[in-house]
One Martini backbone bead per residue (centre of mass of N, CA, C, O) as a GRO file, in nm:
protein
  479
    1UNK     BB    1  -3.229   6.867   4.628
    2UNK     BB    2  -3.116   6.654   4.410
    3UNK     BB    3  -3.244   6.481   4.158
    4UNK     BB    4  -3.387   6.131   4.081
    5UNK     BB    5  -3.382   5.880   3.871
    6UNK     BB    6  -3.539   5.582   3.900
    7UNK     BB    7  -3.342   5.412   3.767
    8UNK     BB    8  -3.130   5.483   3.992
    9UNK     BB    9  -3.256   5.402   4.239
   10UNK     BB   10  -3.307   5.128   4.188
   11UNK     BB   11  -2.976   5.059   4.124
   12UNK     BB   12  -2.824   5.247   4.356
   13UNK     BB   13  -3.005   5.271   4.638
   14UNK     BB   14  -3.015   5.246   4.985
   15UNK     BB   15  -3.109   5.224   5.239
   16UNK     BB   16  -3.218   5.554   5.398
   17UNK     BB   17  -3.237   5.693   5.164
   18UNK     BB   18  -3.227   6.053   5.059
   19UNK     BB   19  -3.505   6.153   4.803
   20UNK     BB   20  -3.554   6.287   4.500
   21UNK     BB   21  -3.879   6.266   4.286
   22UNK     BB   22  -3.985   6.298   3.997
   23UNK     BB   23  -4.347   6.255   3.836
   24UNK     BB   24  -4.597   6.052   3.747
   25UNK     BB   25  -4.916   5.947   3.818
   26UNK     BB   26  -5.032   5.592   3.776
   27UNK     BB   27  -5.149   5.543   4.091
   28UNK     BB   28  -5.424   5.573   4.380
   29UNK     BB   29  -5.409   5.369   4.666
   30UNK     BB   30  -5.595   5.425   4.950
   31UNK     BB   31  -5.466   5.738   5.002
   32UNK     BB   32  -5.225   5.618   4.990
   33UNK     BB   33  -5.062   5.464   4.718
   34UNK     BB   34  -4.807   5.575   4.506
   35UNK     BB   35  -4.730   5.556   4.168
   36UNK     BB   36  -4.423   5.627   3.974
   37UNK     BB   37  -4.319   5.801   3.688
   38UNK     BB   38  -4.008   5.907   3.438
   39UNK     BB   39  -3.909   5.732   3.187
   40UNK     BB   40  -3.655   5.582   3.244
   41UNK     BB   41  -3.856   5.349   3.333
   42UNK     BB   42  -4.089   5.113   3.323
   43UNK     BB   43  -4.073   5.138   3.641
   44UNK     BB   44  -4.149   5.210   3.940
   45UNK     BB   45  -4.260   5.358   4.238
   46UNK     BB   46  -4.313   5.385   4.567
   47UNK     BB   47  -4.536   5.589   4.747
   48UNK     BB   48  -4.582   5.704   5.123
   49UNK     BB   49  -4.801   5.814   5.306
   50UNK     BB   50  -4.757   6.087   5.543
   51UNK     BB   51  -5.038   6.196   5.687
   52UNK     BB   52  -4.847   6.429   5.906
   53UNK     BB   53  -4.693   6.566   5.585
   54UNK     BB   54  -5.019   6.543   5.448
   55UNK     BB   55  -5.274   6.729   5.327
   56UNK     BB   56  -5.585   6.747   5.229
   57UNK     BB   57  -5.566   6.914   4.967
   58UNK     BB   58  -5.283   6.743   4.857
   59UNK     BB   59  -5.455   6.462   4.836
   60UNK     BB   60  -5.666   6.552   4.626
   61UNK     BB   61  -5.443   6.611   4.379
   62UNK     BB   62  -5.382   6.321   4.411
   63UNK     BB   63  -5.376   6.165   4.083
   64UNK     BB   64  -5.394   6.046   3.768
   65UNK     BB   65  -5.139   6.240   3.596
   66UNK     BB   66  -5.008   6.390   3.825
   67UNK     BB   67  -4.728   6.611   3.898
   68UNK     BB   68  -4.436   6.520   4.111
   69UNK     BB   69  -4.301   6.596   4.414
   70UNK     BB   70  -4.074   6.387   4.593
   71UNK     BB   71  -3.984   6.331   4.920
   72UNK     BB   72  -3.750   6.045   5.080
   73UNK     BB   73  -3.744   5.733   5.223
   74UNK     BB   74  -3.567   5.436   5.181
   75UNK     BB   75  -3.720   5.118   5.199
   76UNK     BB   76  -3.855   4.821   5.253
   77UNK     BB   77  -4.102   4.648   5.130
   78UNK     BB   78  -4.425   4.507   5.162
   79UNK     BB   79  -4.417   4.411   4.854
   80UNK     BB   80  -4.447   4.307   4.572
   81UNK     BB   81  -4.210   4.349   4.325
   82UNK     BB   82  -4.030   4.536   4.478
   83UNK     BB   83  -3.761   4.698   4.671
   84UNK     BB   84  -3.885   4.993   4.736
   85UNK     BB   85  -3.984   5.249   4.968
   86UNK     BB   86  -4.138   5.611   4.976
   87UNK     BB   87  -4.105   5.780   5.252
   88UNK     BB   88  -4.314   6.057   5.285
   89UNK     BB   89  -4.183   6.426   5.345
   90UNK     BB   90  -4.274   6.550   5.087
   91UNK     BB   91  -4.528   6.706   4.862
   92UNK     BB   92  -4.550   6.813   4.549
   93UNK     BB   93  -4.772   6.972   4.315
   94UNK     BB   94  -4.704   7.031   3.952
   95UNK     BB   95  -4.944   6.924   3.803
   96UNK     BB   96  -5.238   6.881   3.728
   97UNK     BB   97  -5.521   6.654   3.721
   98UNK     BB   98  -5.819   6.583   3.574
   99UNK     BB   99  -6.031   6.309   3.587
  100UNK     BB  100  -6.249   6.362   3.403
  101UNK     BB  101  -6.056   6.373   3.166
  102UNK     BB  102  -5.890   6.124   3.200
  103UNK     BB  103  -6.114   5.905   3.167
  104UNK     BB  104  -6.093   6.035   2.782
  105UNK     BB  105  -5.827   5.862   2.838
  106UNK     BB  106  -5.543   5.686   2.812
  107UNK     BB  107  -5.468   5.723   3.115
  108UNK     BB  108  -5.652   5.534   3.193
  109UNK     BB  109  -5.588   5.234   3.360
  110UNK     BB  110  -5.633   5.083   3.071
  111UNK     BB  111  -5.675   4.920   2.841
  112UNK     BB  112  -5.612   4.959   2.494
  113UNK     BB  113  -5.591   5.035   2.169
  114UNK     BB  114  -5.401   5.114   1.924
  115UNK     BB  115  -5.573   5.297   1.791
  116UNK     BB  116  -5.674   5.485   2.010
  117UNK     BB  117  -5.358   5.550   2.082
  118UNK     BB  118  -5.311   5.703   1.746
  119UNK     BB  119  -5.470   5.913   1.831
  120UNK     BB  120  -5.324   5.981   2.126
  121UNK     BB  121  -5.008   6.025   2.054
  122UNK     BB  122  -4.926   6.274   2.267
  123UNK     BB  123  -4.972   6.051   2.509
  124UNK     BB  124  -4.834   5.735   2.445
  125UNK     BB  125  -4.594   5.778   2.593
  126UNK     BB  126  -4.712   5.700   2.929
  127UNK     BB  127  -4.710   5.435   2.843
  128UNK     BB  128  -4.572   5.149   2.839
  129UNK     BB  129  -4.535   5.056   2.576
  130UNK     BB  130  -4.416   5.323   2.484
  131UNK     BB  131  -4.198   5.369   2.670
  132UNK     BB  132  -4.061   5.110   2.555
  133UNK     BB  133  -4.069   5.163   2.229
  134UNK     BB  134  -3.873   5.450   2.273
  135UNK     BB  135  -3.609   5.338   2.413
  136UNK     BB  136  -3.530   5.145   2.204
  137UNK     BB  137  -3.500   5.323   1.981
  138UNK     BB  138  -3.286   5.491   2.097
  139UNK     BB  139  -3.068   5.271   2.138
  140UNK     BB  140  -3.065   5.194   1.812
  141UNK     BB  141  -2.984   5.446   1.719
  142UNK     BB  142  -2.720   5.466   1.883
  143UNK     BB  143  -2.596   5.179   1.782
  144UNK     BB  144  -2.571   5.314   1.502
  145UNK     BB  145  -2.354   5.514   1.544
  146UNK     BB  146  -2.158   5.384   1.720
  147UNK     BB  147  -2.087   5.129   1.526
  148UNK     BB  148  -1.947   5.402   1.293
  149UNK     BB  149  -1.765   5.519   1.476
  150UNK     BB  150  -1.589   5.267   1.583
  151UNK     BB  151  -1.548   5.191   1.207
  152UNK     BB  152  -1.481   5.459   1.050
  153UNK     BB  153  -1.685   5.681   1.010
  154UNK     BB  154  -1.886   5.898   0.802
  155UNK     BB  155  -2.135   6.122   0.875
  156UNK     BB  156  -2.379   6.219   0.636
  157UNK     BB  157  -2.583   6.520   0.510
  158UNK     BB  158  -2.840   6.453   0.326
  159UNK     BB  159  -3.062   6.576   0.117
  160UNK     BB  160  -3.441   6.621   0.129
  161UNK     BB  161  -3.414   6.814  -0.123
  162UNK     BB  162  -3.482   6.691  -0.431
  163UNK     BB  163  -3.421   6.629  -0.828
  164UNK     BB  164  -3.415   6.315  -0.748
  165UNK     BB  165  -3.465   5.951  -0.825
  166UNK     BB  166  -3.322   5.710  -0.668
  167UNK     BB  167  -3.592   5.462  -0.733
  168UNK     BB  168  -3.763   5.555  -0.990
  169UNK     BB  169  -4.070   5.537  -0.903
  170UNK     BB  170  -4.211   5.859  -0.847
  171UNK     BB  171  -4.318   5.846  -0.555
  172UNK     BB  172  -4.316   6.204  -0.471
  173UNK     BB  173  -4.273   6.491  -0.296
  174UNK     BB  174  -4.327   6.820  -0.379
  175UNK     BB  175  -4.160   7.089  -0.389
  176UNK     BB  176  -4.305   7.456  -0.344
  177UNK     BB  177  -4.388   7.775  -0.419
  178UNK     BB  178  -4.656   7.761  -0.516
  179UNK     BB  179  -4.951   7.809  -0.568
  180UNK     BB  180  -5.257   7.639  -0.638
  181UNK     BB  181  -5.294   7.880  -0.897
  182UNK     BB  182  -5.007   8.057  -0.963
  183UNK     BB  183  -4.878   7.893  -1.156
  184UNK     BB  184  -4.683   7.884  -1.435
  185UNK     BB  185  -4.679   7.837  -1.726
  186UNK     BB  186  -4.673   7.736  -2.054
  187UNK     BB  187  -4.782   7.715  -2.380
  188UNK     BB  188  -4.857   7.361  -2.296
  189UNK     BB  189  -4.961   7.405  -1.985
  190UNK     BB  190  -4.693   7.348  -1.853
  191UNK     BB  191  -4.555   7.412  -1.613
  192UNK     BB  192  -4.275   7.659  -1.497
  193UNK     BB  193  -3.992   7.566  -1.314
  194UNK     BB  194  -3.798   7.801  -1.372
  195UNK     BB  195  -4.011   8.012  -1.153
  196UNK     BB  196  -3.884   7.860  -0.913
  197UNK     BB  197  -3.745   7.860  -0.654
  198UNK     BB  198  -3.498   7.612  -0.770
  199UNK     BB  199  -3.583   7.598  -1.111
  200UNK     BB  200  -3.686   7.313  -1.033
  201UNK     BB  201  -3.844   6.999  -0.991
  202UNK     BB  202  -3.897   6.912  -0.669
  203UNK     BB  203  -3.854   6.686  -0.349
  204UNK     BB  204  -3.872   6.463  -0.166
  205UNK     BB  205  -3.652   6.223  -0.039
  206UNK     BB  206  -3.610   5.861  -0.060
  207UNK     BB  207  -3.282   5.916  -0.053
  208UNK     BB  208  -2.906   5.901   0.039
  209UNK     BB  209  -2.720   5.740  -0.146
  210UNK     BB  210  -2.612   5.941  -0.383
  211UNK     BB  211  -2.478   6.134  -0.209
  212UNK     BB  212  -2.297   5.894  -0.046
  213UNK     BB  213  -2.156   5.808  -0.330
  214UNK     BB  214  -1.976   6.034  -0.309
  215UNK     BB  215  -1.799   6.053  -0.068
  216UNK     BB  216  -1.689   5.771  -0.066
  217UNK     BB  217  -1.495   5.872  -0.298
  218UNK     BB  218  -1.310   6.015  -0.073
  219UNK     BB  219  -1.380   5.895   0.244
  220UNK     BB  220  -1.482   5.558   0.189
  221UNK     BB  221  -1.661   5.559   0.498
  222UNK     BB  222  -2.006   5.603   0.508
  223UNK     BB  223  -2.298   5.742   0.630
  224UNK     BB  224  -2.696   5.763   0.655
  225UNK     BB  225  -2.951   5.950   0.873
  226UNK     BB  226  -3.263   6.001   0.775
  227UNK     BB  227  -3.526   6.132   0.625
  228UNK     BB  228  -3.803   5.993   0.427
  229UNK     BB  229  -3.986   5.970   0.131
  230UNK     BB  230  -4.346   5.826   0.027
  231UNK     BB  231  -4.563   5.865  -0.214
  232UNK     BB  232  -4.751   5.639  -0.095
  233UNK     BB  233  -5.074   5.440  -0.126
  234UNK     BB  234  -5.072   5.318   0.190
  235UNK     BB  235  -5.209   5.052   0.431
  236UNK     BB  236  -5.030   4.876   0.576
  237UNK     BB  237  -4.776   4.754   0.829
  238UNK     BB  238  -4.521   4.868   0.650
  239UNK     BB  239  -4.559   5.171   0.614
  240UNK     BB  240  -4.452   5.515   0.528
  241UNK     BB  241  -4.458   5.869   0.427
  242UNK     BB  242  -4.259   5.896   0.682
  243UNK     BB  243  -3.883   5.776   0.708
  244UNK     BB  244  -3.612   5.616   0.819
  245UNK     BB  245  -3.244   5.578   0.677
  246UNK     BB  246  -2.983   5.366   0.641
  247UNK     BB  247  -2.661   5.452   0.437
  248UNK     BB  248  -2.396   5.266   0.360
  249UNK     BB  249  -2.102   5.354   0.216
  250UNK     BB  250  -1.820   5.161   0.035
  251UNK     BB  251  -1.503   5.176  -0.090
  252UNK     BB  252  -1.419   4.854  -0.247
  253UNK     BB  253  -1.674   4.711  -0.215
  254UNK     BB  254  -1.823   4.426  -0.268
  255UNK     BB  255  -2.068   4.206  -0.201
  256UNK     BB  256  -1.944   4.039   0.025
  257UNK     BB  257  -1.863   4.294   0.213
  258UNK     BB  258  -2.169   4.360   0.272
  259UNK     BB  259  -2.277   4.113   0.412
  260UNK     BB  260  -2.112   4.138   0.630
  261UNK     BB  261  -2.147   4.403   0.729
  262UNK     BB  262  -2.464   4.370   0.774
  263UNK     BB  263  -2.424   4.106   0.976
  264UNK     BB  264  -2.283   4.290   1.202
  265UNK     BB  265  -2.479   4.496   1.222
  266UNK     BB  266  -2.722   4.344   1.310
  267UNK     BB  267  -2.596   4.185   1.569
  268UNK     BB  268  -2.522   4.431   1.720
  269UNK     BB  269  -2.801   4.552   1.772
  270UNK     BB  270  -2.942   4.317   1.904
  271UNK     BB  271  -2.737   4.348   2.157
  272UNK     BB  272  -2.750   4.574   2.268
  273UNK     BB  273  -3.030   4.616   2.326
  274UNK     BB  274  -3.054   4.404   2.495
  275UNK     BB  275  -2.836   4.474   2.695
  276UNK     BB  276  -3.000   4.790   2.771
  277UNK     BB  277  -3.285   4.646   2.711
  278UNK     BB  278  -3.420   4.465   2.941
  279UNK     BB  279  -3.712   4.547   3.082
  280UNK     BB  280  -3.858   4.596   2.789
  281UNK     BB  281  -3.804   4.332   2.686
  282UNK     BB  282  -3.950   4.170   2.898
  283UNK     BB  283  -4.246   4.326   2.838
  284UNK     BB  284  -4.274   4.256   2.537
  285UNK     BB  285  -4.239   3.955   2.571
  286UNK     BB  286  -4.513   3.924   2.765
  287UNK     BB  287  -4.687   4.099   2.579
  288UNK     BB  288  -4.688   3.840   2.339
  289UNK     BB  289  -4.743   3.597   2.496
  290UNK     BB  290  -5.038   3.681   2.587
  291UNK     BB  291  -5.131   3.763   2.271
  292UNK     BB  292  -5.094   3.429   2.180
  293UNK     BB  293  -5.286   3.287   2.369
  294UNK     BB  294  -5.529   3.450   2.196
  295UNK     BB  295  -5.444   3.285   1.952
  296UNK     BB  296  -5.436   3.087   1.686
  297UNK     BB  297  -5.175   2.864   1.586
  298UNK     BB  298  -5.131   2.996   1.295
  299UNK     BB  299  -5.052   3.309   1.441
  300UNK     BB  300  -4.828   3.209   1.612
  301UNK     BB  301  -4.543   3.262   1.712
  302UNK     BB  302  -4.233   3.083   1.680
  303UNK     BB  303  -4.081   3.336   1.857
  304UNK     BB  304  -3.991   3.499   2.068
  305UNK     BB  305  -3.849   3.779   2.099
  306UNK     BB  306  -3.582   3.686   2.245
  307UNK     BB  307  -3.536   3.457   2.051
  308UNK     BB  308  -3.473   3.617   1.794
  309UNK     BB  309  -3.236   3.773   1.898
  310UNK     BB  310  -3.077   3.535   1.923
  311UNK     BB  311  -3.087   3.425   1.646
  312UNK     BB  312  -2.913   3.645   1.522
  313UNK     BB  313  -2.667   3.685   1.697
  314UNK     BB  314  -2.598   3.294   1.691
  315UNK     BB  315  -2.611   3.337   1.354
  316UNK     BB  316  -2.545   3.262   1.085
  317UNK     BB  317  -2.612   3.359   0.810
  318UNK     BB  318  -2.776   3.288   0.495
  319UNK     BB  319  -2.657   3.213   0.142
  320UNK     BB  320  -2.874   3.226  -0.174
  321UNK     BB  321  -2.976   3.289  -0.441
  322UNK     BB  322  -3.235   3.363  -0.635
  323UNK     BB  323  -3.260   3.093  -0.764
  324UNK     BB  324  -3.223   2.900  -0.545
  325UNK     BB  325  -3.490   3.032  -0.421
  326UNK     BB  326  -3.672   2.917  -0.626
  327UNK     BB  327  -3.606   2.615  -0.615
  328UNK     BB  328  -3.647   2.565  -0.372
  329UNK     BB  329  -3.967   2.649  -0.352
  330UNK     BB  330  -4.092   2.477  -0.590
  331UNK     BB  331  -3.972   2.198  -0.357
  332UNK     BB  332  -4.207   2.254  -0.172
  333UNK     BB  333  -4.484   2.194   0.005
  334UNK     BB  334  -4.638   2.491  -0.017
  335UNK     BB  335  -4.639   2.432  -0.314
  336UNK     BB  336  -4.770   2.160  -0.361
  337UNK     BB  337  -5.015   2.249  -0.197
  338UNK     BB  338  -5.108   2.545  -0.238
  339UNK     BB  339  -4.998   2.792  -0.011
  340UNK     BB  340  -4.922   3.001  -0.233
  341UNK     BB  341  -5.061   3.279  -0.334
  342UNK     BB  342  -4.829   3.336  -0.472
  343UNK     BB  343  -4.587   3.320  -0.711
  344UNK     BB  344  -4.290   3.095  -0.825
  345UNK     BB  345  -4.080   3.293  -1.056
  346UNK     BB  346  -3.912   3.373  -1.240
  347UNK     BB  347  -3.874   3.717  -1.260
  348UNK     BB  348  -3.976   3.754  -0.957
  349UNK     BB  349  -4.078   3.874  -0.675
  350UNK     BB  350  -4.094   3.828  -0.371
  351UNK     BB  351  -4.260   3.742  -0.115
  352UNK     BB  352  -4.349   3.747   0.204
  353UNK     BB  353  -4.418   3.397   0.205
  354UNK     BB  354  -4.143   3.336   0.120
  355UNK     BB  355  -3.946   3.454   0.295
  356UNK     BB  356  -4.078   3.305   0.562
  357UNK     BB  357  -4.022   3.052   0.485
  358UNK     BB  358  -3.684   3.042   0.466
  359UNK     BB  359  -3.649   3.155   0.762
  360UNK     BB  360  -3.825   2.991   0.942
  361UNK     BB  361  -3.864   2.660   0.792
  362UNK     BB  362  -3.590   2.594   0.634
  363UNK     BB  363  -3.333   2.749   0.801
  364UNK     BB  364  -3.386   2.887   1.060
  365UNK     BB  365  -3.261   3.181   0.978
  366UNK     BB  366  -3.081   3.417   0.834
  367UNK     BB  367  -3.107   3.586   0.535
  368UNK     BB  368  -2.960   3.589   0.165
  369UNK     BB  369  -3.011   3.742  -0.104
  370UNK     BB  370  -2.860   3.711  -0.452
  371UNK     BB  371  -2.896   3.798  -0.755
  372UNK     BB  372  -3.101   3.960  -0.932
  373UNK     BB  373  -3.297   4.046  -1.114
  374UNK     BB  374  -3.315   4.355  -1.347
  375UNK     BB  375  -3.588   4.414  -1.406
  376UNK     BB  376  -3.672   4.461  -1.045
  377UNK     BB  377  -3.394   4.652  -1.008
  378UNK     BB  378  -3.219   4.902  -0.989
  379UNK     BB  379  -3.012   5.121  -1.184
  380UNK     BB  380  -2.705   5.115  -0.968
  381UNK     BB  381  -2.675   4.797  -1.009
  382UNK     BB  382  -2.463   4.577  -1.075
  383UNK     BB  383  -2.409   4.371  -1.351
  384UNK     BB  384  -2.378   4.068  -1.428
  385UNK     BB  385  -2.214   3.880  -1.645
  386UNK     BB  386  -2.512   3.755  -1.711
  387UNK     BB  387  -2.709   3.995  -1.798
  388UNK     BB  388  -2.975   3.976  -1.601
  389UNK     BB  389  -2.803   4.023  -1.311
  390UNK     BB  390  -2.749   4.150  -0.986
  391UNK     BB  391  -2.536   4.269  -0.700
  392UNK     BB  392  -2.765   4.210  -0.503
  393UNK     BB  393  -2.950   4.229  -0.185
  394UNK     BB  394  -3.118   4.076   0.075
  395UNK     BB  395  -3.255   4.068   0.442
  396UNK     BB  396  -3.407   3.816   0.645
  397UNK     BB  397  -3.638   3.797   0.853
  398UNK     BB  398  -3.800   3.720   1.122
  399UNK     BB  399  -4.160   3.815   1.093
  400UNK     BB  400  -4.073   4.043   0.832
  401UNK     BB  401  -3.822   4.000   0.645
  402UNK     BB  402  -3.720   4.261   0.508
  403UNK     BB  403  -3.476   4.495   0.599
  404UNK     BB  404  -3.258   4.475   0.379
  405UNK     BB  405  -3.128   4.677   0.078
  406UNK     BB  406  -2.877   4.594  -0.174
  407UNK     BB  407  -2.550   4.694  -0.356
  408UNK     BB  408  -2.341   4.681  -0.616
  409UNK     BB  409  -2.255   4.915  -0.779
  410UNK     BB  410  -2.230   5.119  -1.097
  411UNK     BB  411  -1.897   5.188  -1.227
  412UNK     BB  412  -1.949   5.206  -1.481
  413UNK     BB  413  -2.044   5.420  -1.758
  414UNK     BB  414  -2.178   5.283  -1.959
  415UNK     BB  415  -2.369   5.107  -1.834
  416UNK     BB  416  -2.523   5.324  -1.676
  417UNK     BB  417  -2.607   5.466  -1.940
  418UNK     BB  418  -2.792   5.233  -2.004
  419UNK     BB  419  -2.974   5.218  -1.761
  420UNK     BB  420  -3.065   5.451  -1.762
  421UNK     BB  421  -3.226   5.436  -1.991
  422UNK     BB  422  -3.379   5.179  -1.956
  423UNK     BB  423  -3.516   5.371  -1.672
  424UNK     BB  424  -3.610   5.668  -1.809
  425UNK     BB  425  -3.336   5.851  -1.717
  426UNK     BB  426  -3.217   6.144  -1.737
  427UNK     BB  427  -2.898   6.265  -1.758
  428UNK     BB  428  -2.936   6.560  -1.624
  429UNK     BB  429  -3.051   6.456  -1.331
  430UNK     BB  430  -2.737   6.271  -1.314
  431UNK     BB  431  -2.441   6.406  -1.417
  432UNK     BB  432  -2.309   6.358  -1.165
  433UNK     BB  433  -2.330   6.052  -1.095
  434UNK     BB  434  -2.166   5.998  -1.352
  435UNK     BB  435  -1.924   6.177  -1.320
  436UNK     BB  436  -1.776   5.979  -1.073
  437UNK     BB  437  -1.687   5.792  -1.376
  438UNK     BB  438  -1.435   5.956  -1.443
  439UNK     BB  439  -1.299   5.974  -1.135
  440UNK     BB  440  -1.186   5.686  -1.036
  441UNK     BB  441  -1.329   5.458  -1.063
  442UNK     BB  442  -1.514   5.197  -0.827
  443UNK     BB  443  -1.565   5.006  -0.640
  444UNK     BB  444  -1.902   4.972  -0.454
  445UNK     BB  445  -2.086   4.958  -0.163
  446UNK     BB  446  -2.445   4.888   0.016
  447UNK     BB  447  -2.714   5.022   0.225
  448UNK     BB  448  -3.062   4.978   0.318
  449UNK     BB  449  -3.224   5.048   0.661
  450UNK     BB  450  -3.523   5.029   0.813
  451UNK     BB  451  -3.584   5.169   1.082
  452UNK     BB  452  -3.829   5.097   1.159
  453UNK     BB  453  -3.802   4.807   1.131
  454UNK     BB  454  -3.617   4.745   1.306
  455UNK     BB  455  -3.774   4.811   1.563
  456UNK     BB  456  -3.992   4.613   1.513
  457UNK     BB  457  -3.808   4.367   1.559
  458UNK     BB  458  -3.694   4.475   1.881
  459UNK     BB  459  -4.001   4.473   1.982
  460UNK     BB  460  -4.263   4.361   1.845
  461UNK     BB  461  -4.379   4.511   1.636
  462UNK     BB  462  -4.661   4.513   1.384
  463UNK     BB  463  -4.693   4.842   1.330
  464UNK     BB  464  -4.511   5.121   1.224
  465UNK     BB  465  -4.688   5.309   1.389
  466UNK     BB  466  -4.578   5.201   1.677
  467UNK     BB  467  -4.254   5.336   1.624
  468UNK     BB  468  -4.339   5.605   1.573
  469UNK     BB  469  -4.442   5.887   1.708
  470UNK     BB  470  -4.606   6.046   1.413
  471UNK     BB  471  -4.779   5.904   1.172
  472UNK     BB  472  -4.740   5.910   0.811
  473UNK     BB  473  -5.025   5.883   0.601
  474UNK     BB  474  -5.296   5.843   0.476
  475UNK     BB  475  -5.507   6.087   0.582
  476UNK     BB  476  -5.200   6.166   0.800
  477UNK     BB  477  -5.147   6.462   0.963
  478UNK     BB  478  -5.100   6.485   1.286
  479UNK     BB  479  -4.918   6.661   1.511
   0.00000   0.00000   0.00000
């Protein structure tokens, strides 16, 4: 008999089918009743002991954790909350599980901490929690790929290993064929690159921007996939030194329509995904609600993850200028009565608790913030008019802040050339992205969104470690 998964089985079949499922038992109570799940969805089945067809040695083997492949009949449950019972007629222990180890690990069916479950990383795959929040991940994931090639993109497989600082920032992982202590010299006692594998210099890439702005200036509308790097000393619940990046690039686009992008590209998502991961999300949202009961009212969410989700669908974002936002913020209540940790000053970057202020409490939708100050933005935005700002744009959700950062590139050859002098860029390190101004330059604009941020926020994870299968942090680098 051909298995099936157990997803398919709740979904499609009906009293009286004779089905195979394989899965782990979730738990084993009173010597006939099995809890089996296989991962396709967050619900059990429970299989039902027939004495007459199950030996008893075959009954001591079936533990919590222990792989089985069950085969019977579906009944009509006697149980609440479940539609199906597996009367079971044939039951084979496909891999054992010893109670003793299981009791010293996450898999013993009770409560656990996140952080006991990230030491646990190869396990908490099989808890409802990382269950849930990996089908979400895929699907994420997938509705990202969708978006983009449903509206006419090209994916393009952008370098891991650069010779380049994208975002001119410097924490970045070094690639070298050197071993610890043969490196060679110059005379002046710096290593001399010249003698390394590719004769320069290499990091691990922070984005995958540069070389994506290359394609788009030829096929169009390009995006990338893929993982970014950096060595940031940070263990703050929004870091990551490996996660993943998306960055469409698209020729001809100025501002306004970057923004159109990102702000249909973002409602895609959370639609799809509410639609398609409806079990997982209700999960997710029950238990963000029982952990908010147990917090002071001044910690608890103001909208539950299900809200937040329908907030992004059925909102127009709101579009304000870095001015304006500035102008907002200091005209506010708790700028007045000095509620507000950081300054709010021109020529500042926003922190985390103004964005949420904006997007929270004063417009209650999401925010597009655009024209930031030149000074703490990217050598590769275009300035604008006004000499001081830039065409950036920022894109804050409810919860999490900025999720999205973009802007219209720096097409013109020689501001570019004063930028990169400006942010103390040599021109030998990026001369072919100068090269593509001189070959037909044009408007052109994009961004980039950390896609591990977006899953914490159609999760309601608060915690980025918590999003990816095996989160590298500082003076973390286990499985």
């Amino acid at each position: 008999m051909k298995r099936s998964e157990i997803k398919q089985v709740l979904a499609e079949a009906n009293f009286g089918d004779k089905v195979l499922i394989k899965g782990w038992v979730k738990a084993f109570r009173q010597n006939r009743f099995i809890q089996i799940n296989d991962g396709s969805t967050i619900h059990n089945i429970q299989a039902v002991i027939d004495f007459e067809n199950t030996d008893e040695a075959t009954l001591k083997r079936i533990t919590t954790a222990a792989a089985v492949a069950v085969t019977g009949e579906l009944v009509a449950s006697q149980g609440q909350g479940q539609k199906f019972d597996l009367i079971v007629s044939q039951i084979e222990i496909l891999g054992d599980a010893d109670p003793d180890e299981v009791s010293k690990t996450i898999l013993q069916p009770k409560k656990h901490s996140l952080e006991l479950l990230r030491e646990q990383a190869h396990l908490r795959f099989r808890t409802n929690l990382f269950g849930a929040v990996f089908r979400i991940r895929n699907a994420t994931s997938f509705a990202i790929h969708k978006y983009f090639n449903d509206n006419g993109y090209y994916h393009i497989a952008t370098p891991i290993i650069t010779g380049s600082d994208a975002e001119g920032a410097g924490e970045m992982f070094r690639v070298t064929n050197f071993g610890p202590t043969d490196a060679p010299l110059n005379e002046d006692g710096t290593v001399n690159w010249s003698e390394d594998f590719f004769g320069k210099e290499t990091n691990l890439t922070v984005s995958g921007q540069l070389e994506a702005e290359l394609a788009a200036m030829a096929l169009g509308k390009v995006y990338t996939f893929g993982p970014t790097f950096r060595a940031e000393n940070s263990n703050t619940t929004r870091h990551l030194a490996e996660f993943w990046m998306v960055e469409p690039e698209v020729a001809f686009n100025d501002l306004v329509d970057n923004m159109d992008l990102a702000e249909d590209f973002l409602s895609y998502i959370c639609k799809y995904v509410t639609e398609n991961c409806p079990d997982d999300i209700a999960f997710l949202n029950e238990r963000e609600l029982k952990e908010d009961q147990a917090k002071p009212m001044a910690e608890r969410n103001e909208l539950s993850l299900s809200e937040r989700l329908d907030f992004v669908i059925n909102n127009d974002f709101e579009r304000i200028t870095y001015t304006d936002a500035i102008d907002l913020l200091r005209n506010s209540k708790p700028y007045k009565k000095k509620k507000f940790k950081y300054p709010v000053e021109w020529g500042t970057d926003l922190q985390s608790e103004h964005e949420r202020f904006l997007v929270e409490k004063h417009f209650k939708k999401p925010v597009i913030i655009t024209d930031y100050p030149a000074s703490f933005k990217a050598f590769y935005m275009r300035l604008n008019d006004d000499g001081k700002t830039v065409a950036a744009m920022d894109i804050l959700f409810p919860g999490i802040g900025e999720i999205i950062g973009g802007s219209q590139r720096e097409e013109r050859y020689d501001v570019l050339k004063e930028k990169c002098a400006a942010f103390d860029i040599a021109e030998e390190d990026v001369w072919w992205y100068l090269d593509t101004r001189k070959f037909g330059t044009a408007p052109h604009a994009g961004f980039g969104l950390g896609f591990e941020r977006m899953v914490m926020f159609v999760t309601g994870m608060t915690n980025i470690r918590d999003v990816i299968p095996f989160p590298r942090t500082p003076k973390r680098a286990e499985f």
